[in-house]
C-alpha positions as CSV (number, residue, x, y, z in Angstrom):
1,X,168.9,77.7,96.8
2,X,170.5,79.9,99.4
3,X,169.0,80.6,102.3
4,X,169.0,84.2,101.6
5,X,166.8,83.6,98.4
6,X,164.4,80.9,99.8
7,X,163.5,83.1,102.6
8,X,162.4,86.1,100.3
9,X,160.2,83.4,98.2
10,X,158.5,82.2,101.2
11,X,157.6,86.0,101.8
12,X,156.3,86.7,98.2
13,X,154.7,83.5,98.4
14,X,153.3,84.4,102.4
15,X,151.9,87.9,100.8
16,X,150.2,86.9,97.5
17,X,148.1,84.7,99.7
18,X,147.5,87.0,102.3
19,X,146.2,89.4,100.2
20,X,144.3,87.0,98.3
21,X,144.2,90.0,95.1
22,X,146.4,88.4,92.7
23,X,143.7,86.9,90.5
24,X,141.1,89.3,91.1
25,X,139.1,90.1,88.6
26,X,139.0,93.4,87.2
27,X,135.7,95.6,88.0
28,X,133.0,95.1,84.7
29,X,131.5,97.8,83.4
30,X,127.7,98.3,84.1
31,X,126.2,96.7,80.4
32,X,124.8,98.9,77.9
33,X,121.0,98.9,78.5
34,X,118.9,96.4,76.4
35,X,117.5,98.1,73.4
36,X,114.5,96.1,70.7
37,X,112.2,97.1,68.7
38,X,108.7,98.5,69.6
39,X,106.3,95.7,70.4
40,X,102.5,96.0,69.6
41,X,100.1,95.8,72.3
42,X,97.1,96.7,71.0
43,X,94.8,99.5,69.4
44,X,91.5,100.7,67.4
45,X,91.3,100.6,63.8
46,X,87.6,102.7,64.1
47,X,86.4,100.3,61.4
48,X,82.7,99.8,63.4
49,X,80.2,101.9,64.9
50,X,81.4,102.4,68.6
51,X,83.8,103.7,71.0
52,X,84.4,100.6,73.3
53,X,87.1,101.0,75.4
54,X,87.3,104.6,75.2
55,X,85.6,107.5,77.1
56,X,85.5,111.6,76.8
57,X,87.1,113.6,79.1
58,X,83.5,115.5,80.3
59,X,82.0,112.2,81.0
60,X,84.3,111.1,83.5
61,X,85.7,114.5,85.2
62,X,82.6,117.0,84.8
63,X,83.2,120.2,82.8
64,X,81.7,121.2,79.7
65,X,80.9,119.1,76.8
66,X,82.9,121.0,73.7
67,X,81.5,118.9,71.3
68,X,79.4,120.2,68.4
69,X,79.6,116.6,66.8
70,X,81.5,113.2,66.9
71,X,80.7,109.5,64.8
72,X,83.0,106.5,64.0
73,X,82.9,105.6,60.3
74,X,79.6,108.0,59.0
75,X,81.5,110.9,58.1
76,X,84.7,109.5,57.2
77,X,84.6,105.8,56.4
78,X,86.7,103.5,58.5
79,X,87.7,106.8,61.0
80,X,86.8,108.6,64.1
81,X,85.4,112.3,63.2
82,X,85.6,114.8,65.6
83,X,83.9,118.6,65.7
84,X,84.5,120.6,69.0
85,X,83.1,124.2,69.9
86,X,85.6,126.5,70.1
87,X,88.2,125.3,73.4
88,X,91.7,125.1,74.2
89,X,94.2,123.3,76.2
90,X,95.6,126.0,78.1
91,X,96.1,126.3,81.8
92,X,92.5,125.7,83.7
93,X,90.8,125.5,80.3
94,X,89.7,122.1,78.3
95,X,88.6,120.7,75.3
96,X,87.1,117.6,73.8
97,X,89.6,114.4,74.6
98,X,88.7,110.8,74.1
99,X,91.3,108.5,75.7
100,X,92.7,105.1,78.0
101,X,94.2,105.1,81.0
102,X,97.6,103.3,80.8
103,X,100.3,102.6,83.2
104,X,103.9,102.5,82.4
105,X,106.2,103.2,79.7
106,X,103.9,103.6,76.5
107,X,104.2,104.1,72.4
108,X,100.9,106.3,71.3
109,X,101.2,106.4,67.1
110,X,98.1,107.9,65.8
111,X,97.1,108.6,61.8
112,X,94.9,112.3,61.7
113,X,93.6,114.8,59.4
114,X,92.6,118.2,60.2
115,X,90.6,120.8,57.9
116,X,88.4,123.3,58.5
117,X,84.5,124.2,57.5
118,X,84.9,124.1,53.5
119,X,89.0,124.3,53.6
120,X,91.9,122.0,53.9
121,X,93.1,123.5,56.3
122,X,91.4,125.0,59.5
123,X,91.1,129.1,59.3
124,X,90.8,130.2,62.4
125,X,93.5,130.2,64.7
126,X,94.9,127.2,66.8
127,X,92.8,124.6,65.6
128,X,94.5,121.1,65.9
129,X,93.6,117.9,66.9
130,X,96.1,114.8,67.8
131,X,97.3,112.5,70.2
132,X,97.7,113.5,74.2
133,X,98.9,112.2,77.4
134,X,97.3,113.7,80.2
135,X,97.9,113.1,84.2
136,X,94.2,112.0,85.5
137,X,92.0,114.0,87.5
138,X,89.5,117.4,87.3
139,X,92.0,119.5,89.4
140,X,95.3,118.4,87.3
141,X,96.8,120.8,84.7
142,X,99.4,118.2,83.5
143,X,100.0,117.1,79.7
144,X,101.9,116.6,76.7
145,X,100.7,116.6,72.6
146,X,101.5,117.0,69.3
147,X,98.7,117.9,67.4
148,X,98.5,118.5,63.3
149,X,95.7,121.9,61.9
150,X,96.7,125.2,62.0
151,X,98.2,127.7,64.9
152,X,98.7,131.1,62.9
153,X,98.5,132.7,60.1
154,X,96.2,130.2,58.6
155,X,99.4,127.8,57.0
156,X,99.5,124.1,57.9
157,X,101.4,123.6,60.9
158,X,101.7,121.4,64.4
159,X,101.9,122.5,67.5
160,X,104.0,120.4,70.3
161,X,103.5,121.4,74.2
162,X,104.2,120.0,77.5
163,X,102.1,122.0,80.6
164,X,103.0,121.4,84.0
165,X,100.7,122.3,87.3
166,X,99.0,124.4,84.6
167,X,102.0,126.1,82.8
168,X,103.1,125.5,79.1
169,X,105.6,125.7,77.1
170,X,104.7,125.4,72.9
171,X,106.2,125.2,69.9
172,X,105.1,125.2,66.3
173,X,106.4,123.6,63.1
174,X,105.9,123.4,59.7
175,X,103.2,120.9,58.6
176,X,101.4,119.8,55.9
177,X,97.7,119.5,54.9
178,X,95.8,115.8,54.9
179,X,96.6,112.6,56.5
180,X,99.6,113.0,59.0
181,X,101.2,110.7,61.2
182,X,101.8,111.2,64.9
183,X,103.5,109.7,67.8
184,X,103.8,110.0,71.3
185,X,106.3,108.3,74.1
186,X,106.5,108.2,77.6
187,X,109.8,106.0,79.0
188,X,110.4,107.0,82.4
189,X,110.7,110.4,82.7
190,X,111.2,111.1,79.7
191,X,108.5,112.3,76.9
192,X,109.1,112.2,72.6
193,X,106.9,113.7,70.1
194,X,107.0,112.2,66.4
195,X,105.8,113.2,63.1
196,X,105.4,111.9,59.8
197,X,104.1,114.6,56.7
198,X,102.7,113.1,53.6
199,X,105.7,111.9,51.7
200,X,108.5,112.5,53.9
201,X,110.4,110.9,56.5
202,X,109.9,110.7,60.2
203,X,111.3,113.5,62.5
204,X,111.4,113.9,66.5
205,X,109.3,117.2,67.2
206,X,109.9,117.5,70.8
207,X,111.1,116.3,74.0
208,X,110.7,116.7,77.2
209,X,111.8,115.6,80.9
210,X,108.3,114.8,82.7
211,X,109.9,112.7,85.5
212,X,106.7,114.6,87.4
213,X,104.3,112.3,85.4
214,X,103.0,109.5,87.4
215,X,102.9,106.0,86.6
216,X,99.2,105.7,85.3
217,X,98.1,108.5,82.8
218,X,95.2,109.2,80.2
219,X,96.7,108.5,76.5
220,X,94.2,109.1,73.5
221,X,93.1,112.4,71.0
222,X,92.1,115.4,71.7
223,X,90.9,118.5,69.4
224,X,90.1,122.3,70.0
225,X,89.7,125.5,68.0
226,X,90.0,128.9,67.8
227,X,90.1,130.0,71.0
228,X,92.4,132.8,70.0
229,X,90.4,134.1,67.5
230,X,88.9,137.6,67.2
231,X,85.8,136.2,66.1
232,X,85.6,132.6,67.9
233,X,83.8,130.0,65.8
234,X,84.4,126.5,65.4
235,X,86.2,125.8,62.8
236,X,88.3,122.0,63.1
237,X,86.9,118.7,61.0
238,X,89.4,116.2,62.3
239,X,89.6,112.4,61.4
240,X,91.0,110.0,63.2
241,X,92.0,106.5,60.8
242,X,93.5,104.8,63.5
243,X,95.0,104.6,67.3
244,X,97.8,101.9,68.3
245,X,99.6,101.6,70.9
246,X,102.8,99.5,71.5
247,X,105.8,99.0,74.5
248,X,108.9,101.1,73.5
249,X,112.1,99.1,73.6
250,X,114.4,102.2,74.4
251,X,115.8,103.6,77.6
252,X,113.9,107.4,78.5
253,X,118.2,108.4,78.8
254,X,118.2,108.4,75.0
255,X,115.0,111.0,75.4
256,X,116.6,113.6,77.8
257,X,119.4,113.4,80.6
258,X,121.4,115.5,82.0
259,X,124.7,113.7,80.4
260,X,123.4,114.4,76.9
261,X,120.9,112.3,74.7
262,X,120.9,110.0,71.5
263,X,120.5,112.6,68.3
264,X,116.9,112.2,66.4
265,X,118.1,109.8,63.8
266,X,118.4,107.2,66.7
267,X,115.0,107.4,68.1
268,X,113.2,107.4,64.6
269,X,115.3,103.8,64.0
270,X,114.0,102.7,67.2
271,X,110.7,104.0,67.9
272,X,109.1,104.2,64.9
273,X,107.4,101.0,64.2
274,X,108.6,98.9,61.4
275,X,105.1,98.5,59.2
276,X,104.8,102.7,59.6
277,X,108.6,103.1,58.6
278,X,107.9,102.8,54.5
């Protein structure tokens, strides 16, 4: 080899190592999130006499008790029956609301049927009952639902809202009379309403970006009725066949972000459950 040549070898070789880049590895890409099915934690099937593990909203923060009547299994066999006064969920205002308190990310799926006195379906305005998540405490206005009845006009329909320091937003959709299936999530801060009318599919009703919600909230049912009414009188029978309650196995980004969301079809595979998916 000439000198000329070995010279500029020993320099390519004297800079590779310098640099100490030439088998670098190439950045990785962060890894997709992890993503599994729901997993069951626990629940209440209401198939005996009692409450355990639940309590009303009244008993535990004050305000009035807007129950006219509530059993487990004498009504409705096998169900939690619920009757409130007339009430609403609507910026200081209340109504009857049986839950836990839960910390975390949380699955809420819920089986209820609303009818009014002598109707199947209520007839006064914004009666619904269904399932709630609620931020604890007598001077928070902080929630989100989906709840199954009637909002106007005397048709089946559900109503989904999310209320922040006291404000809401609402929307209402077509529903159906009888047993109906409903689901709430919190993953992050992110919030997803579900539905299920009798023989169809499941659909997404809403969602919501709650990043305000803190770690620990109230999850359970809640039920009110004709507070918009011209002539207010109760008029909500709701039953309750079950509560259960699992950990979601989805990232909240596929709820709501900024950078765009998974479409509906995506969170029905993932959320929903696979013995409520027949």
């Amino acid at each position: 080899m000439s000198p000329r040549l070995a010279t500029g070898a020993a320099c390519v070789a004297l800079l590779l190592s310098a640099c100490g880049t030439s088998t670098a590895a190439a950045p990785q890409a962060a890894a997709p999130p992890a993503v599994s099915a729901p997993a069951k934690l626990d629940g209440t099937e209401f198939d005996g006499p009692g409450l355990a593990g639940w309590r009303w909203l009244h008993e535990v923060e004050g305000g009035r008790n807007d129950l006219v009547t509530h059993d487990v299994g004498r009504t409705q066999a096998g169900a939690l029956h619920v009757e409130p006064k007339v009430s609403a969920w609507f910026e200081q205002l209340r109504a009857p609301y049986l839950f836990q308190e839960r910390d975390g990310d949380v699955l809420m799926v819920t089986r209820v049927r609303a009818a009014g006195r002598g109707s199947d379906v209520p007839g006064k305005p914004y009666s619904l009952a269904g399932p709630m998540l609620r931020v604890p405490g007598a001077d928070r206005n902080d929630w989100v639902f989906i709840t199954t009845g009637t909002g106007v006009g005397g048709q089946p329909q559900l109503e989904v809202k999310t209320t922040r320091n006291g404000q809401s937003r609402l929307g209402l959709l077509p529903g159906a009379a009888g047993w109906v299936d409903l689901a709430l999530a919190r993953i992050g801060g992110a919030v997803v309403s579900l539905y299920r009318l009798p023989g169809q599919s499941w659909r997404v009703g809403a969602r919501y970006d709650r990043a305000d919600l803190p770690a620990r909230l109230q999850w359970g049912v809640n039920a009110y009725t004709s507070w918009t009414s011209s002539e207010p009188a109760p008029n909500l029978k709701a039953d309750v066949d079950w509560v259960r309650f699992y950990k979601p196995g989805i990232p909240g980004e596929w709820i709501h972000s900024a950078s765009g969301y998974r479409p509906d079809e995506d969170l029905v595979r993932h959320l929903v459950p696979a013995d409520l998916t027949g």
